[in-house]
DOTIRO-735442 format. One record per residue (C-alpha): residue in one letter; x, y, z. Coordinates in nm, 4 decimals. Layout:
@residuo->a X->X Y->Y Z->Z
...
! end
This chain:
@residuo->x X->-2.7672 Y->2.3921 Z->1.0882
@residuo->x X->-2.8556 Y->2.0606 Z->0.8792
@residuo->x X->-2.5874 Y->1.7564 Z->0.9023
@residuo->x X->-2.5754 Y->1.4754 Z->0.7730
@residuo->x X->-2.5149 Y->1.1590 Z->0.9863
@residuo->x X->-2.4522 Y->0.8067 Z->0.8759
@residuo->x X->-2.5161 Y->0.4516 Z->1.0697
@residuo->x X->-2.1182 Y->0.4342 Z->1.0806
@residuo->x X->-1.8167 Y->0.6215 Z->0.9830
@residuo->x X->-1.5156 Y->0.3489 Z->1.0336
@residuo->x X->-1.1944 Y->0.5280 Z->0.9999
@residuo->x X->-0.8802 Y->0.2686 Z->1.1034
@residuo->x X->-0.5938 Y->0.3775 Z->1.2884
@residuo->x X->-0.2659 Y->0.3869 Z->1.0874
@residuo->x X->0.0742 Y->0.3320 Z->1.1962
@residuo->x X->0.2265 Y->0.6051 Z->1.2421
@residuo->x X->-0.1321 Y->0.7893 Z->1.2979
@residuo->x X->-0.2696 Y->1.0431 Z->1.0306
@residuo->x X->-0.3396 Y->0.9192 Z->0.7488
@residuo->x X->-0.2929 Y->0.6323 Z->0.4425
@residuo->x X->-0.0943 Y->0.4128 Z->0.6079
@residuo->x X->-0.0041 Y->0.0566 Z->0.7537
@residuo->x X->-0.3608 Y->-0.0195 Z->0.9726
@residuo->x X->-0.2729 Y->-0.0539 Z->1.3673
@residuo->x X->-0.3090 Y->-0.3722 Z->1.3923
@residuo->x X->-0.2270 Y->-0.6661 Z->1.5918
@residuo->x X->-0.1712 Y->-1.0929 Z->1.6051
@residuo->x X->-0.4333 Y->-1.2038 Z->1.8001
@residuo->x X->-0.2029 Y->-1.4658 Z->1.8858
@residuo->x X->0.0550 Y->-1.2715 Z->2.0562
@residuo->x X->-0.0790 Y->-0.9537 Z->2.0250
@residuo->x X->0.2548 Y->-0.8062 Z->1.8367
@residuo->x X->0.2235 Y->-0.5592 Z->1.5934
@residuo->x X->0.1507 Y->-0.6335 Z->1.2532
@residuo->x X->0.3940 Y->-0.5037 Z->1.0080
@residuo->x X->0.6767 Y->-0.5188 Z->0.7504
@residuo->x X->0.8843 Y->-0.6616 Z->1.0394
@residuo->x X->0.5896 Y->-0.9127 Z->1.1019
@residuo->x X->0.3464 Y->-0.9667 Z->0.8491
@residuo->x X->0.0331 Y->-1.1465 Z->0.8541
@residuo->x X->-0.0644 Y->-1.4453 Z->0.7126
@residuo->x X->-0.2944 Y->-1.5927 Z->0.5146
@residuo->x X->-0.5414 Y->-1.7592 Z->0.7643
@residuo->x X->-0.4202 Y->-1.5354 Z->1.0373
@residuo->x X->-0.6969 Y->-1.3785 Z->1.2775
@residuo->x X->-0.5541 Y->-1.0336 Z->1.3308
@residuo->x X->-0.7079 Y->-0.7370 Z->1.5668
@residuo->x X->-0.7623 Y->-0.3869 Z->1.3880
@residuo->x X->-0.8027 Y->-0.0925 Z->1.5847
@residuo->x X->-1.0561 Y->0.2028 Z->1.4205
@residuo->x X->-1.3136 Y->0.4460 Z->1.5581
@residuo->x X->-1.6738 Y->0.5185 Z->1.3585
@residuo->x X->-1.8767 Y->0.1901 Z->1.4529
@residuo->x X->-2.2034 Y->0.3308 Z->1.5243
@residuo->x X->-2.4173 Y->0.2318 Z->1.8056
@residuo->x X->-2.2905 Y->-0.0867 Z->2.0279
@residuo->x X->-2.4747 Y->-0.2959 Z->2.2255
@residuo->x X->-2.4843 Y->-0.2873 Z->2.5087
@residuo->x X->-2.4505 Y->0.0927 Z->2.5001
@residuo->x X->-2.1430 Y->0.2219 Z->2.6507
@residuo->x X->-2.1600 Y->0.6245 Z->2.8220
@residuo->x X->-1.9365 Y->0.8658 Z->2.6240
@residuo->x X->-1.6250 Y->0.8524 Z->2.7886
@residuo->x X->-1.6563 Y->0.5454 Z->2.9904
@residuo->x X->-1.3931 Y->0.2405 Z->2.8386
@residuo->x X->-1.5342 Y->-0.0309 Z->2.6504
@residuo->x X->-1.6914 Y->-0.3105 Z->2.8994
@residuo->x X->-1.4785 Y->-0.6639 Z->2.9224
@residuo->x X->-1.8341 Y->-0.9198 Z->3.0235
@residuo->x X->-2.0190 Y->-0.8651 Z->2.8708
@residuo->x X->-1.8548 Y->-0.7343 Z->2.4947
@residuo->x X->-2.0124 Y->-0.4124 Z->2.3423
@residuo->x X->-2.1072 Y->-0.5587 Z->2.0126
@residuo->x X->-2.1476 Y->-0.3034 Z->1.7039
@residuo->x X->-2.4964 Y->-0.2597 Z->1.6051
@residuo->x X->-2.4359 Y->-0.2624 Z->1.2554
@residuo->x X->-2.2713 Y->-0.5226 Z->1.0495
@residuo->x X->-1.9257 Y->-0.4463 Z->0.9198
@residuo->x X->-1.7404 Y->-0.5527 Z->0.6334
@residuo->x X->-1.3737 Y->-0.5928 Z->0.5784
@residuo->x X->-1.1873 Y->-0.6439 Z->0.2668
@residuo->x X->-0.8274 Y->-0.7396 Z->0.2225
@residuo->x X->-0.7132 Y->-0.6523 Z->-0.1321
@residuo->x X->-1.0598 Y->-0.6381 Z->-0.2463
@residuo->x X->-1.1083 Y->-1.0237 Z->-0.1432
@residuo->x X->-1.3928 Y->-1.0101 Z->0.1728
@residuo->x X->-1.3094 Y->-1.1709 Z->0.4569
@residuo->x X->-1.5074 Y->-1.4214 Z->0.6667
@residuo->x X->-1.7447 Y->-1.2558 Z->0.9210
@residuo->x X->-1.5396 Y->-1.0613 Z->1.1959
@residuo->x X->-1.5393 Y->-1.3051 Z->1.4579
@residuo->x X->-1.5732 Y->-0.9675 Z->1.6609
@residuo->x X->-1.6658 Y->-0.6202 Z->1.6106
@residuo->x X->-1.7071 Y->-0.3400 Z->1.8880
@residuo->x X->-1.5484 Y->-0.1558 Z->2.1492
@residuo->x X->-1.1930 Y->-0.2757 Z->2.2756
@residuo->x X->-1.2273 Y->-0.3966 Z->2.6426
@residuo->x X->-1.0768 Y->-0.1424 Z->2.9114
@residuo->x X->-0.9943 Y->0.1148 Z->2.6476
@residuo->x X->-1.2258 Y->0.4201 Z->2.6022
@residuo->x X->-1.3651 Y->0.5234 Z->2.2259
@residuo->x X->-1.1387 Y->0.2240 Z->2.0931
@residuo->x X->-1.3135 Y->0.0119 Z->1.8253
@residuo->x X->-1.1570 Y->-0.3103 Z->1.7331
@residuo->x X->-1.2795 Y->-0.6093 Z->1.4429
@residuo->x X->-1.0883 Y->-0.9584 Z->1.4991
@residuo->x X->-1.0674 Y->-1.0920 Z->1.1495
@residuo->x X->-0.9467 Y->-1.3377 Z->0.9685
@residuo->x X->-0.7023 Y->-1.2502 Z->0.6442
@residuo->x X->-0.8743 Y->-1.4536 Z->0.3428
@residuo->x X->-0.7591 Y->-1.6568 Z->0.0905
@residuo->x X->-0.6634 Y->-1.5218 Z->-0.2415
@residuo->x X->-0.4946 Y->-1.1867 Z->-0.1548
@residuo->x X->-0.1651 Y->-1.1085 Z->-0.2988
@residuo->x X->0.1349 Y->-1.1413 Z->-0.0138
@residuo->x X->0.3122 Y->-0.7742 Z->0.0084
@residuo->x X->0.3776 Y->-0.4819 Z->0.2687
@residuo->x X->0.1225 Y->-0.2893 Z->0.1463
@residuo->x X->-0.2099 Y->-0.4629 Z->0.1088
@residuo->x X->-0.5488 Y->-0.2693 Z->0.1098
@residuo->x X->-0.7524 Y->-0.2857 Z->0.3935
@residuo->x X->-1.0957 Y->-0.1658 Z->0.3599
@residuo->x X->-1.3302 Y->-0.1672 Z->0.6216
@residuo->x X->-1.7460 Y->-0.1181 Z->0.5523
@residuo->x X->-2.0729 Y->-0.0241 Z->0.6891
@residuo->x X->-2.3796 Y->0.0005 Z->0.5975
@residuo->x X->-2.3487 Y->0.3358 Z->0.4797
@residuo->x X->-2.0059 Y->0.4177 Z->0.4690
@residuo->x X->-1.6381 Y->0.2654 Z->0.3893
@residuo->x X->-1.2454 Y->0.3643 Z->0.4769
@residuo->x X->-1.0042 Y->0.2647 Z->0.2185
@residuo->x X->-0.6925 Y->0.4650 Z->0.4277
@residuo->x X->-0.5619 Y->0.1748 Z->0.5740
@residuo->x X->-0.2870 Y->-0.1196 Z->0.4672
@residuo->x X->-0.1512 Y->-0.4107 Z->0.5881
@residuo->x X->0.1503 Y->-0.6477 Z->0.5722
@residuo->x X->0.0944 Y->-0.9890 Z->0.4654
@residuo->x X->0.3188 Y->-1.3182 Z->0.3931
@residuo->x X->0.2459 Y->-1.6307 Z->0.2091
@residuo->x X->0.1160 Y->-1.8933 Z->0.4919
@residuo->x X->0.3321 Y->-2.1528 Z->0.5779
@residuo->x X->0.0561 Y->-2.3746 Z->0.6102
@residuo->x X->0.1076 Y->-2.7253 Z->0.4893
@residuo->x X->0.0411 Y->-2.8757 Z->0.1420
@residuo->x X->-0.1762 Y->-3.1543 Z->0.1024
@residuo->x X->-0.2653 Y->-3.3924 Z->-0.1718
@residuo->x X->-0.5991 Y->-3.5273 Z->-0.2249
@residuo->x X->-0.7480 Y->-3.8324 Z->-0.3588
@residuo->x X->-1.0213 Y->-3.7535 Z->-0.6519
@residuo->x X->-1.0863 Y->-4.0605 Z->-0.7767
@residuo->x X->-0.9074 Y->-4.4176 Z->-0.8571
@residuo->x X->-0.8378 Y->-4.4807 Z->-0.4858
@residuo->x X->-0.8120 Y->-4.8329 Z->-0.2917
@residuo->x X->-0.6434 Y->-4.9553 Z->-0.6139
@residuo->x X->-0.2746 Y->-5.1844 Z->-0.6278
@residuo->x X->-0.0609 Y->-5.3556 Z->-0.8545
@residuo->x X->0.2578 Y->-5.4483 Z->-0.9236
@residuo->x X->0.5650 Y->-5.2313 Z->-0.9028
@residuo->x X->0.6073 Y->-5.0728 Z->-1.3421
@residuo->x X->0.2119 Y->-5.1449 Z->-1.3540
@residuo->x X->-0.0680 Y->-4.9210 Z->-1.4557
@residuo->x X->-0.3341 Y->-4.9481 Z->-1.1967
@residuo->x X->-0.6560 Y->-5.0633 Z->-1.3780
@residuo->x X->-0.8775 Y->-4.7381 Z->-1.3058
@residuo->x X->-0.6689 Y->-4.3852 Z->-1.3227
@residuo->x X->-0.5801 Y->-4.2380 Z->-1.0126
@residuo->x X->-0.6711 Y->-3.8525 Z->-0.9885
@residuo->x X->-0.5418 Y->-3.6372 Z->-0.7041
@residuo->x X->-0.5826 Y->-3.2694 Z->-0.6691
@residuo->x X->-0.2349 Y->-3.1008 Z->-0.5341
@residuo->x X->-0.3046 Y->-2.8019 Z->-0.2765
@residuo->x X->-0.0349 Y->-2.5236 Z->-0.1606
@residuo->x X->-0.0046 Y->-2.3913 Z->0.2045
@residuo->x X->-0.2908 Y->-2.1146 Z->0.1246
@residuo->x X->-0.5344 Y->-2.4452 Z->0.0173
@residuo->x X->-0.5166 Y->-2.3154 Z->-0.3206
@residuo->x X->-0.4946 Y->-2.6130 Z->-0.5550
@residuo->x X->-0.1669 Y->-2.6078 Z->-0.7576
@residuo->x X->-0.2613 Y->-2.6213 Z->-1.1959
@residuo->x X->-0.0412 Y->-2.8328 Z->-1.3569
@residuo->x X->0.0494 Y->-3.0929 Z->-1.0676
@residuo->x X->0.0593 Y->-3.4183 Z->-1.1636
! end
C-alpha cells in the first residue's frame, strides 16, 4: 500500500489535549504554564511541547526518552509564527530531555503580535504546518525609552530655543516607537 510521508508533521499539544486549543506550553523562566491565568509576553522565551519533528540528531531509539548531553537537535528547520508575525530562530528545537516521543521548540514571542488569550500559534516544516494551537499573551512591561535622533549636546537658557532642533524618537515597552510623541 503507497503512503505518503513528509520530512515533518508538527502537531502541538493543546491544553486540555485534542484538538484547537491553548498550545501546552511553558515560561522558560519558571517553567509555569502558559495561559489565560499567565500569559506570555512580548519578548518572553516560552517552551512548546508538540510531536512530528522528523529525524533528530543525534538519533534517539523509538521508545527510549530524549537524551539530556548531548540535546537531540531536529534535523529539519522549523518555523514558528505567533499571529502570523515569525519569530526569531527557536533557540531550540528537538526532543525534550528525559521524556520519551516529547518534542519541544524554546522560542521567543515576537514583536508586533496583538496581546489576547487566544493568539495563533503556528508551527512549520519544511513540508508541513499545524495551525491547531493558541496561546495567551500580555503587553510586555518592558520599559520605555526615549532616544536622541539628532540636535544632541546642545544648551541654553531656561524659555530658549536651542539653536539646532532636538529630535527624539519615543519607544513603548514592546520597542515599538510611539507616532505622535513629541
Amino acid at each position: 500500500i503507497p503512503a505518503c510521508t513528509g520530512l515533518t508533521a508538527p502537531g502541538v499539544f493543546t491544553l486540555p489535549p485534542g484538538g484547537i486549543s491553548r498550545a501546552a506550553a511553558r515560561h522558560a523562566t519558571d517553567a509555569s504554564v502558559v495561559g489565560p491565568a499567565n500569559p506570555a509576553q512580548v519578548g518572553e522565551i516560552i517552551s512548546v511541547y508538540l510531536t512530528g519533528l522528523g529525524q533528530v540528531s543525534p538519533p534517539v531509539a523509538t521508545g527510549a526518552p530524549g537524551p539530556s548531553n548531548p540535546l537531540s537537535w531536529a534535523a529539519h528547520d522549523i518555523q514558528v509564527f505567533v499571529d502570523g508575525v515569525p519569530a526569531p530562530p527557536p533557540q531550540f528545537v528537538g526532543l525534550t530531555p528525559t521524556v520519551v516521543g516529547l518534542g519541544v521548540i524554546n522560542v521567543q514571542i515576537p514583536a508586533g503580535v496583538r496581546v489576547g488569550q487566544e493568539v495563533p500559534l503556528y508551527v512549520q516544516g519544511p513540508d508541513s504546518y499545524t495551525a491547531q494551537a493558541t496561546v495567551s499573551i500580555k503587553a510586555s512591561t518592558g520599559t520605555a525609552a526615549v532616544s536622541i535622533l539628532a540636535g544632541n549636546n546642545q544648551n541654553a537658557t531656561i524659555n530658549t530655543a536651542f539653536a539646532a532642533r532636538l529630535i527624539v524618537q519615543v519607544k513603548d515597552a514592546a520597542g515599538k516607537p510611539v507616532s505622535g510623541a513629541f
